[in-house]
N, C-alpha and C positions, 0 to 999 in steps of 0.2 A: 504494500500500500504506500501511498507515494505522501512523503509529508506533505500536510499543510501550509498553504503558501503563507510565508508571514507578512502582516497588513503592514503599512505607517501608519499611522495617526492623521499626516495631513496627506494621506492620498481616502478617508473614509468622508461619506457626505454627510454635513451639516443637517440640522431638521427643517431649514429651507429650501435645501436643495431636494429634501426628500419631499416635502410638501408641494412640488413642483409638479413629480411625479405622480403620487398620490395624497389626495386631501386627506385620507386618512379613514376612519371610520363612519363617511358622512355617507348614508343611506336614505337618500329622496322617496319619498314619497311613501316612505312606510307608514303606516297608523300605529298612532300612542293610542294606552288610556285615554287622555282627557274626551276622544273623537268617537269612543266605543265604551258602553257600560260594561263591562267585566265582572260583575260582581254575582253575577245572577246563578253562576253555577255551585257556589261553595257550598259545604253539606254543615259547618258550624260556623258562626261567627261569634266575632269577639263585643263582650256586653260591660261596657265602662260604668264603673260609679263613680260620679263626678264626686262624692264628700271626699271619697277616700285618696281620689288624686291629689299629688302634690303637684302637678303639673313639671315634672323635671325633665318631659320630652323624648324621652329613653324611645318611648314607643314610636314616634314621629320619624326619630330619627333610621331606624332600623325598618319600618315598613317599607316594603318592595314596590308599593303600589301610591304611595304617598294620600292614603284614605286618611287618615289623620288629619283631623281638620283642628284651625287652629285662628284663634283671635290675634289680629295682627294690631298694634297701634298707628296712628298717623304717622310717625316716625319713625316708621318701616321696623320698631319693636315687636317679638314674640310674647304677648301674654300669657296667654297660656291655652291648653287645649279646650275645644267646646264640642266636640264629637265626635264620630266615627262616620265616612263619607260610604256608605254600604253600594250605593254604584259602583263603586270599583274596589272593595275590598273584598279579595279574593278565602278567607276564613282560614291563611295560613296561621295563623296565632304566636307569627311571630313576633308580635305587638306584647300579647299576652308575657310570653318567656323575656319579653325586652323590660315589662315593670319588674320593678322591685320586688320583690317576696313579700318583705315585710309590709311594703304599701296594698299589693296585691288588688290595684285599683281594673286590672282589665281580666275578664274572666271568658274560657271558650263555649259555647252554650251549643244547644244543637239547632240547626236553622227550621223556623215555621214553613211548611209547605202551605 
């Protein structure tokens, strides 16, 4: 087997030069979430009690689907959370495992048909 040719440094391309080539990750015309409700298939979802929240975002932050809905202030401040957006939350309960134990403010339930 034939060694490896060894590179330099300045003969390897820059991420402008690569970006010339390929933009990169950018895939036109796919559908997100926001464009399609999602949420319609899940078999449990997650059931928040607002007392027991501390609102520390844990859940928000780690949701895959960005259902987490949340009070923004005027100045583009995070107050704190105010629900659970069930159009597009998929009943992974990764929100669930994301609260605190101790807080234990989001629980998984089974969904109403």
């Amino acid at each position: 087997m034939p060694a490896p040719k060894e590179r330099k440094w300045d003969e390897l391309k820059g991420w402008k030069e690569l970006a010339e080539i390929s933009p990169g990750a950018i895939v036109p015309g796919v559908p997100t979430s926001p464009e399609y409700l999602t949420g319609d298939w899940r078999v449990e979802r997650p059931i928040w009690d607002e007392d027991k929240c501390t609102h520390c975002l844990l859940c928000w932050v780690f949701c895959p689907e960005d259902a987490i809905m949340l009070n923004i202030s005027e100045d583009g401040k995070v107050v704190k959370m105010i629900g659970i957006d069930y159009d597009y939350c998929k009943g992974c309960g990764i929100c669930v495992r994301a609260c605190p134990p101790k807080i234990h403010a989001l629980e998984m339930a089974p969904e109403e048909v």
